[in-house]
Each structure stands twice: as C-alpha cells, then as structure tokens.
C-alpha positions as CSV (number, residue, x, y, z in Angstrom):
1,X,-1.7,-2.1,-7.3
2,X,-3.9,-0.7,-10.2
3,X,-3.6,3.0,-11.5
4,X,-6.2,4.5,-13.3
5,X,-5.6,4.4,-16.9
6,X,-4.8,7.7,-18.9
7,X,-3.6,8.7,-22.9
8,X,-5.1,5.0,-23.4
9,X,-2.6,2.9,-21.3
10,X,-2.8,0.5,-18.0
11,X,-0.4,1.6,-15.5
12,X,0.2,-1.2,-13.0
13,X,2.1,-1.1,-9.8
14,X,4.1,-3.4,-8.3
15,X,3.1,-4.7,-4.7
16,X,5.1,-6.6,-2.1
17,X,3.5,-10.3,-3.0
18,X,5.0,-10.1,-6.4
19,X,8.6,-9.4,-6.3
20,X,10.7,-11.7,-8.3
21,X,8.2,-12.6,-10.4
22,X,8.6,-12.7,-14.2
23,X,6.5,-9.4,-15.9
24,X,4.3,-11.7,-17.7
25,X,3.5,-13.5,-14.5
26,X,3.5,-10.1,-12.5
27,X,0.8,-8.4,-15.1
28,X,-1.6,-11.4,-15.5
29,X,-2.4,-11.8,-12.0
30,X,-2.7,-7.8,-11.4
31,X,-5.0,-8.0,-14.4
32,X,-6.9,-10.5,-12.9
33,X,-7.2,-8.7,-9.8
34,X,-7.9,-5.0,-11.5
35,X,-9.9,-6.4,-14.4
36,X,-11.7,-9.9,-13.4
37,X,-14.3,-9.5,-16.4
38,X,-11.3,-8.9,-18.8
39,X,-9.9,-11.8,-20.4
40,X,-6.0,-12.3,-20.7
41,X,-3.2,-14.8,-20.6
42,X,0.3,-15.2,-20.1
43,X,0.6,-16.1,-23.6
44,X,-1.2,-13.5,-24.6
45,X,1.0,-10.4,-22.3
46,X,4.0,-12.4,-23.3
47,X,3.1,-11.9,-27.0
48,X,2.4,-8.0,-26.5
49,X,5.8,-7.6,-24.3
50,X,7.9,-9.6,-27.5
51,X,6.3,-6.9,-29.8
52,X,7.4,-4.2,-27.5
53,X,4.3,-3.1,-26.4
54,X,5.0,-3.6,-22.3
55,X,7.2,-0.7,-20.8
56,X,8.8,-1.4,-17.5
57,X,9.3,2.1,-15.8
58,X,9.0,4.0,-18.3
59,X,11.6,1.2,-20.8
60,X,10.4,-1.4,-23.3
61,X,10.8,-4.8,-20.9
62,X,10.9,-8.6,-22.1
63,X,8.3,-11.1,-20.4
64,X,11.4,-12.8,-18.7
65,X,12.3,-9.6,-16.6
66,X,12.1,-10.0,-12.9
67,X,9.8,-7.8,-10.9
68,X,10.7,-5.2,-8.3
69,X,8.8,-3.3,-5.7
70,X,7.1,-0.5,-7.3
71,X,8.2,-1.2,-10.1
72,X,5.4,0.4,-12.6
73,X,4.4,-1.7,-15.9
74,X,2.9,0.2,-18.7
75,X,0.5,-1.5,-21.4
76,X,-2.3,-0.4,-24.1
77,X,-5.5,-0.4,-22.9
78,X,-7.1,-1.3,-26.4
79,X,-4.9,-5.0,-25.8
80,X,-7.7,-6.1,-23.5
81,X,-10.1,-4.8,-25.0
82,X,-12.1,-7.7,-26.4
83,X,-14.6,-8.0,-29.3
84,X,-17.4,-9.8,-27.8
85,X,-17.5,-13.7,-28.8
86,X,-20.8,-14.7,-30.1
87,X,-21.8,-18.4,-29.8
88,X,-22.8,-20.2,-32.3
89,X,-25.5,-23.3,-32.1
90,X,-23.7,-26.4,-32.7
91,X,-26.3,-28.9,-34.0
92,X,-24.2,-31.7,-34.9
93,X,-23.6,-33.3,-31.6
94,X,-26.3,-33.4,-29.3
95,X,-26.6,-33.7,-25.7
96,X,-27.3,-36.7,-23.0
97,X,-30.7,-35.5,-21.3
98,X,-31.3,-37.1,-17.7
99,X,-34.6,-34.9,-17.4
100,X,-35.9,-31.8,-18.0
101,X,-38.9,-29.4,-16.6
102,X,-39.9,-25.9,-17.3
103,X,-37.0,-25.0,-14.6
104,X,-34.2,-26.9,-15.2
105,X,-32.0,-29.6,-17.5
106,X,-30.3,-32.1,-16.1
107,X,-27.2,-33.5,-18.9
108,X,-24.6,-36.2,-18.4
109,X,-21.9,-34.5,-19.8
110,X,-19.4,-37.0,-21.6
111,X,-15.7,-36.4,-20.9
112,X,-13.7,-34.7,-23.3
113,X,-16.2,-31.9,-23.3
114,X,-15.9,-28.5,-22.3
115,X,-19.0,-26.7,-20.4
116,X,-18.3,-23.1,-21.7
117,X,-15.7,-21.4,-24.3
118,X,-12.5,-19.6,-22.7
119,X,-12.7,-16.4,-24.3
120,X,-11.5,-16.4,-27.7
121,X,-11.3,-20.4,-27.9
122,X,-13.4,-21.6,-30.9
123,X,-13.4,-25.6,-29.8
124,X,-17.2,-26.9,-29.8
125,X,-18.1,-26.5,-26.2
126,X,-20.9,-28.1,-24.3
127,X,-22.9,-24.7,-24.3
128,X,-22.8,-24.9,-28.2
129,X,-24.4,-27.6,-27.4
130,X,-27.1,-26.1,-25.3
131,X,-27.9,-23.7,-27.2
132,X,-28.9,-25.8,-30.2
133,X,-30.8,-27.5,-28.4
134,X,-32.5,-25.5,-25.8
135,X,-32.7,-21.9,-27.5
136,X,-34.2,-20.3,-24.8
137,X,-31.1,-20.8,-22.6
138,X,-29.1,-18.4,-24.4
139,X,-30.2,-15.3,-22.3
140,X,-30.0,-17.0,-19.0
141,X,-27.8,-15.8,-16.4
142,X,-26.5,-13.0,-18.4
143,X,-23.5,-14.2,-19.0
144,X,-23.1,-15.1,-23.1
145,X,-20.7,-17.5,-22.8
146,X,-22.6,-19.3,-19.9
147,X,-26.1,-19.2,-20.7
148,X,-27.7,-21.3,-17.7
149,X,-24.4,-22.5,-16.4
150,X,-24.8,-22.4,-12.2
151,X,-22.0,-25.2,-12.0
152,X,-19.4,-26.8,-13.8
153,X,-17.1,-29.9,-14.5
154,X,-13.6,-30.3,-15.7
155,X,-13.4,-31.0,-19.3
156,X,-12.1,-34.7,-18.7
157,X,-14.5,-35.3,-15.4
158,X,-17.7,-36.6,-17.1
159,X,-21.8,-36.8,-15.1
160,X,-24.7,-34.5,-14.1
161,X,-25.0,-31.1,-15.1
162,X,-27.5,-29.0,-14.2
163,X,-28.6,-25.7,-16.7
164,X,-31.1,-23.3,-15.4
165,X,-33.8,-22.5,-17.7
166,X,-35.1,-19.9,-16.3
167,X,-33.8,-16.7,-14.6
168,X,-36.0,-17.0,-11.3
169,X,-34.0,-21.2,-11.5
170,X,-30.6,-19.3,-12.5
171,X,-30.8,-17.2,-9.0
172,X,-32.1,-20.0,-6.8
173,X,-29.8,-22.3,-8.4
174,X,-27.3,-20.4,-7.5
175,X,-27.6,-19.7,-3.9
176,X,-28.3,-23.1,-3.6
177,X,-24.8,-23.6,-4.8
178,X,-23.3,-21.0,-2.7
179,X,-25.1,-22.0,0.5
180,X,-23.8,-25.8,0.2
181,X,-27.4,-27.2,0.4
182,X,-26.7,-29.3,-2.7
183,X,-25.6,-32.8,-2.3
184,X,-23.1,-34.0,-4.5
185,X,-21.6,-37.4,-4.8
186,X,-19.0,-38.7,-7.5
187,X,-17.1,-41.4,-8.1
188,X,-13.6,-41.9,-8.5
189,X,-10.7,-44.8,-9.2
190,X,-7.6,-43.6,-7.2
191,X,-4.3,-45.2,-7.1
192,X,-3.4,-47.6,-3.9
193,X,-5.6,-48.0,-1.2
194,X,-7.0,-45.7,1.5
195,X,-6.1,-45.8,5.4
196,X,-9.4,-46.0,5.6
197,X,-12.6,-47.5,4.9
198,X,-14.2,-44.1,5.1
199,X,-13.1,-40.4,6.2
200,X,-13.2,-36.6,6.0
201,X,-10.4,-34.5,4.4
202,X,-10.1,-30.9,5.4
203,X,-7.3,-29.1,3.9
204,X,-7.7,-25.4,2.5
205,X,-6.9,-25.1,-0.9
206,X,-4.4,-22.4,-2.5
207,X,-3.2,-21.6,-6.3
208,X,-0.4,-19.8,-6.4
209,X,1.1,-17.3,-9.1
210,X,0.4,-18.2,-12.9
211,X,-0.2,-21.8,-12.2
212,X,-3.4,-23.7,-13.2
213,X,-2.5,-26.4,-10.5
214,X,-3.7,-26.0,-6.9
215,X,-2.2,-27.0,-3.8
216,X,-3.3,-28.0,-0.1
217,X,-2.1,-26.2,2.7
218,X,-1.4,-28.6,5.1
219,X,0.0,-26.4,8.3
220,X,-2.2,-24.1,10.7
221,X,-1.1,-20.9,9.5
222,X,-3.2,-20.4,6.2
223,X,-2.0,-17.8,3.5
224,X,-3.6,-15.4,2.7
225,X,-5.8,-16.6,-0.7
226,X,-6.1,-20.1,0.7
227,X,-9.8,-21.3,1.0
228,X,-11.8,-23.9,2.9
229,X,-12.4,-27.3,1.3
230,X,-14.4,-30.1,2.6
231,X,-14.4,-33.4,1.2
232,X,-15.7,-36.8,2.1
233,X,-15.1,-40.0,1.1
234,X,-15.9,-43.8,1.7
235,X,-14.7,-46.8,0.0
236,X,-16.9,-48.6,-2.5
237,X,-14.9,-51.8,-3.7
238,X,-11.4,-52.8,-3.1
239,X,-9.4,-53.7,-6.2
240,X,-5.9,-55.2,-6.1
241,X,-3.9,-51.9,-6.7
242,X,-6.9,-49.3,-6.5
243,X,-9.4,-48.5,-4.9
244,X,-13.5,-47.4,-5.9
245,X,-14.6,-44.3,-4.0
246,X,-17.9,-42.4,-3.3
247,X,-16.6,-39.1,-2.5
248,X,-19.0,-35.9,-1.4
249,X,-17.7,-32.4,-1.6
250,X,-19.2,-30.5,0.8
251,X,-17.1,-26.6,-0.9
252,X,-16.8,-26.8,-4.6
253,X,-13.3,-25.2,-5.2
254,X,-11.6,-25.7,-8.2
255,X,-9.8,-29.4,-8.2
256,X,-11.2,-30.0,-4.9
257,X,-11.3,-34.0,-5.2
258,X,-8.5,-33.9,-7.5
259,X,-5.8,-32.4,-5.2
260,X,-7.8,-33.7,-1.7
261,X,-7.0,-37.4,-2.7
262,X,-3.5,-36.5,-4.6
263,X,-3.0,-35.5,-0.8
264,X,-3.5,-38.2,0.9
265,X,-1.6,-40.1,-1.2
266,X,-4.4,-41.6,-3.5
267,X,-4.7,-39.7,-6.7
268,X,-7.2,-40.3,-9.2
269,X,-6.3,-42.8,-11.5
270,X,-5.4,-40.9,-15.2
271,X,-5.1,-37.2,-13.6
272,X,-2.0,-36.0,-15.2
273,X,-2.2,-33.2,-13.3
274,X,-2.0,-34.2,-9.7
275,X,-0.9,-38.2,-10.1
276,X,1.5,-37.6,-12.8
277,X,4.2,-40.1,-11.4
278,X,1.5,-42.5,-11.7
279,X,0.7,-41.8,-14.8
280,X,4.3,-42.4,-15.7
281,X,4.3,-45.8,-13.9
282,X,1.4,-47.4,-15.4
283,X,1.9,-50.2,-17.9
284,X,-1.0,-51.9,-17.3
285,X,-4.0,-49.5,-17.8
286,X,-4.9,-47.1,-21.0
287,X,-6.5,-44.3,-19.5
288,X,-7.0,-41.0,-21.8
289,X,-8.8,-38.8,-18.9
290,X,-8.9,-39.2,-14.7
291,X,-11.5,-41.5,-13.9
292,X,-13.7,-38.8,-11.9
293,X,-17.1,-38.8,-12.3
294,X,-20.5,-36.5,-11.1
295,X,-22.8,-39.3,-10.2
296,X,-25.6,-38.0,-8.2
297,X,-27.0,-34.2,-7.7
298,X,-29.4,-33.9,-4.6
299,X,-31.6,-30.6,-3.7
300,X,-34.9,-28.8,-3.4
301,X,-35.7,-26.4,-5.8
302,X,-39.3,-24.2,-5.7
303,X,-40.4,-26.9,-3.4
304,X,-39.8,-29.8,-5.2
305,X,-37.1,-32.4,-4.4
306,X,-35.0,-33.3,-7.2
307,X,-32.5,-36.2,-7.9
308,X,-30.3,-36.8,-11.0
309,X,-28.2,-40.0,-11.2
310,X,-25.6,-40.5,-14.5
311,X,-24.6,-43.8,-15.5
312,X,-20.9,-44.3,-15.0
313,X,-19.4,-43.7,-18.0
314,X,-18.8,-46.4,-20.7
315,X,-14.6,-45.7,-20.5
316,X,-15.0,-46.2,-16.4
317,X,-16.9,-49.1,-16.7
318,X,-14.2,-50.6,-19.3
319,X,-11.1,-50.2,-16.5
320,X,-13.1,-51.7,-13.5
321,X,-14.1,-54.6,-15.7
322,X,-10.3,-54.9,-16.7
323,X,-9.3,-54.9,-13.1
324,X,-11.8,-56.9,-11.5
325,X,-9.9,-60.3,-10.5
326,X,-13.1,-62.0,-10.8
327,X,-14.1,-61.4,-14.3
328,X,-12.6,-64.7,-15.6
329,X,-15.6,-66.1,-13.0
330,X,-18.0,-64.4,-14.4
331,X,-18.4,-60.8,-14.3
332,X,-21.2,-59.1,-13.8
333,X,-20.9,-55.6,-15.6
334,X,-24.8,-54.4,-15.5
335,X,-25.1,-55.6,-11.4
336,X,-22.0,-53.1,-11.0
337,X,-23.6,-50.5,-12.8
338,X,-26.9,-50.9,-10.9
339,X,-25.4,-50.6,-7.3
340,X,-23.0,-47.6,-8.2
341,X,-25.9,-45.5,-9.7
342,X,-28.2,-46.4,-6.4
C-alpha cells in the first residue's frame, strides 16, 4: 500500500502478499506498483538502506530485515527522483536496415545489442543507434529513451525490429501490437527433441517477487499476476541432439518462448537463464548468447501489407553447420539460409 508522501518522504505500507519478504525486496516492488514511471532497483534501495536512509517503523532497518504486515517503511522522496537521461547519437556503429518508408524502419538487430538504455545505464544501446541515424525518431512516441520503439527484443535474441517514424505509425503500430494482428515467427535451436512434430503451448506466464526470471503456471488455479501466453511451434530440421524450430507467439510477454520451451523440456540452446543445466553440460558447442532469433514480421499498416525477413544470424548459422551430420558430404550453407528466411 502507498501513503501519500509528506516533509519529503515515501511512506510505504506493508500488504498481505509481501510478508517475509526482505525490505529491499518489499520496497522495490511497492515502488513499482506506486511509481511505474520511477526508476529503481534493488541495488539501488539496498544502497540507500546501508547508508541509513530506510526507516522501518519509525527505526533505521537493514535491506536484509524481514517484512511484517503493516509494517510501514520510510524513505526520501528526492532518492527517486531522477535527472532526466539525455541520449546521445552514437555514430560509430551503424545499423542493419531491412527497409525503410516514410512510416516505418525495419532493422535486424545483431545480438549483443540492447534496444533502449535502463535508466541511468550508459552502455551504447540500439536507440543510440537510431538516433544517429534517423534524427527524426528522437521525438517519437514520447518516450526519450524509446524514441519509435513499439516492440522489443532481448539483448542476446538478435532479427527484425520495427521503429515508427512517425507519431500517426507510433499509435497504429501500437495497437497493432496490442491487438495481436501482427504475425511473428522466430527461430530457435532447443536442446533434445520435441514430442512433436508440431504443437501449441498454453501456459500463463508469472514473475514473481524481485526476480528477472519468469515462470509458467502449469495448474488450473492461476495467481493472481499470471498472464496469458500463446505460443506455437513446428519442427524445421531434426539434428542428432537438437532440434530447429519455427515458433509463433501469438501474446508477447516477457520471455514468452524462452520459458514456453524451457517447459516442455526443450530450452533454447545457450539461454542461461532458463537451460542453465544445459548450459553446464555442454562440451561440444561454444555458444555466447541463446540461439533465438526474430525472423519474419507480418502486418498491414495504413493499407499496405508489409513483410520483413532477417537473415539468420552469422553465429546461428556457424552451430547448425557444426551440427549438421552431413557436412563432411557436402554442406550446403546458403540452400539452408534460403529455406529458413522463406
């Protein structure tokens, strides 16, 4: 529970959901609830808590202590109060066009790459980028730190990206988004092989407290904070320990393909997040990122039908050549890379 600030301090209540928690834990997702534009981290209440800035009813309280019901937590308002970041062009590494009109730019964004800075991070993101390169963009959306942004992909998932380059494209893109009537189709390298040759997984999704990670819910009764996820998937090519899919999200929820294979027991090959044991096992492959990637983007925009293909990625071609059996026969790379852009 939030209570309205006064004499320049937060006053945060403790409700039911969040008993036991650690304060640092506790405050960060009440802030995120109270303040969603504000932006905070457990790092960053853990720091203000060691200097003694965090009371705990009414006492100075470590990050470590454990949370009570209604207990109330008392912190400086001017601690989230944030200069606002200005972004800089970054000229020195340009961007991967696929197309561009007077609406839109389509990008294959490399892996390794992150779309938009995280508040006060300074790493060269892909809008640093953007902005270099398409000036105009900076306005867009209204949001400084995502100037044209309507989607996004994980840092280490590389393919299409689409920036709106205009307002009027930044609203319709957007609903387009929201209203699920844009196709999207990846690929993806998953450890083991599938039940089957094609299928449907739908399993709400659900983060839980102070975790990045999210988790499927796999019984009838959904918590509350769980949300839908769709995802499709049919088997490409069959390789002695993995296998190639074409996967379709039909939601877009954070990690949806990520932890929808993980749960079926075929993780995406590299994702140290969700296949970690995996990871561990592997001798035989050098993988520095999951080997997810944003082929194809469908949709009808103003009228006019659009579709954006990216060519797998150099790294992803690499490990399928390396794990083809037939290669020694005669492989042929560029015959692989024409059927899976198709």
């Amino acid at each position: 529970m939030y209570i309205p600030p006064s004499a320049g301090n937060i006053f945060l209540e403790i409700p039911r959901h969040l008993v036991d928690k650690r304060l640092d834990v506790a405050v960060f997702d009440l802030l995120q609830e109270s303040f969603p534009e504000k932006k905070c981290s457990r790092n960053m209440i853990a720091s203000l808590a060691n200097e003694g800035k965090i009371s705990l009813n009414g006492v100075v309280a470590k990050a470590t202590c454990k949370m009570k019901l209604h207990d109330v937590i008392t912190l400086p308002q001017e601690a989230f109060i944030s200069p606002v970041l200005v972004v800089e062009p970054f000229h020195d590494s340009p961007l991967t066009i696929l197309y561009e009109d007077e609406y839109l730019i389509a990008i294959n964004k490399p892996f390794g790459l992150q779309v938009h800075p995280a508040g006060r991070d300074e790493r060269k993101t892909l809008v640093h980028s953007l902005i270099a390169q398409y000036p105009e963009t900076r306005d867009i959306g209204g949001d400084a730190l995502r100037p044209g942004i309507v989607h996004r992909l994980d840092r280490d998932t590389s393919g299409v990206l689409v920036v709106a380059r205009t307002e009027a494209s930044f609203d319709s893109l957007k609903e387009l988004f929201h209203d699920r009537k844009i196709k999207k189709t990846y690929l993806a390298l998953v450890y083991g092989h599938t039940e089957f040759l094609s299928g449907e997984i739908n399993k709400p999704l659900i983060r839980r407290s102070g975790e990045l990670k999210r988790f499927v819910v796999e019984t009838n009764d959904v918590p509350e904070g769980a949300r839908q996820a769709q995802t499709l998937y049919r088997v490409i090519a069959r390789y002695g320990a993995y296998d190639l899919l074409e996967v379709m999200p039909r939601t877009g929820r954070t990690h949806q393909i990520r932890v929808h294979l993980a749960s079926i027991g075929n993780p995406i090959v590299g994702d140290t997040l969700y296949a970690s044991k995996y990871v561990r096992q592997e001798k035989n492959l050098l993988v520095k990122r999951q080997l997810l990637h944003a082929s194809c983007l469908e949709f009808t925009l103003f009228a006019k039908k659009y579709a954006f293909f990216a060519p797998l990625a150099p790294d992803f071609r690499t490990v399928l050549r390396d794990i083809d059996e037939t290669r020694d026969a005669g492989y042929d790379d560029e015959a692989l890379e024409s059927l899976l852009v198709q």
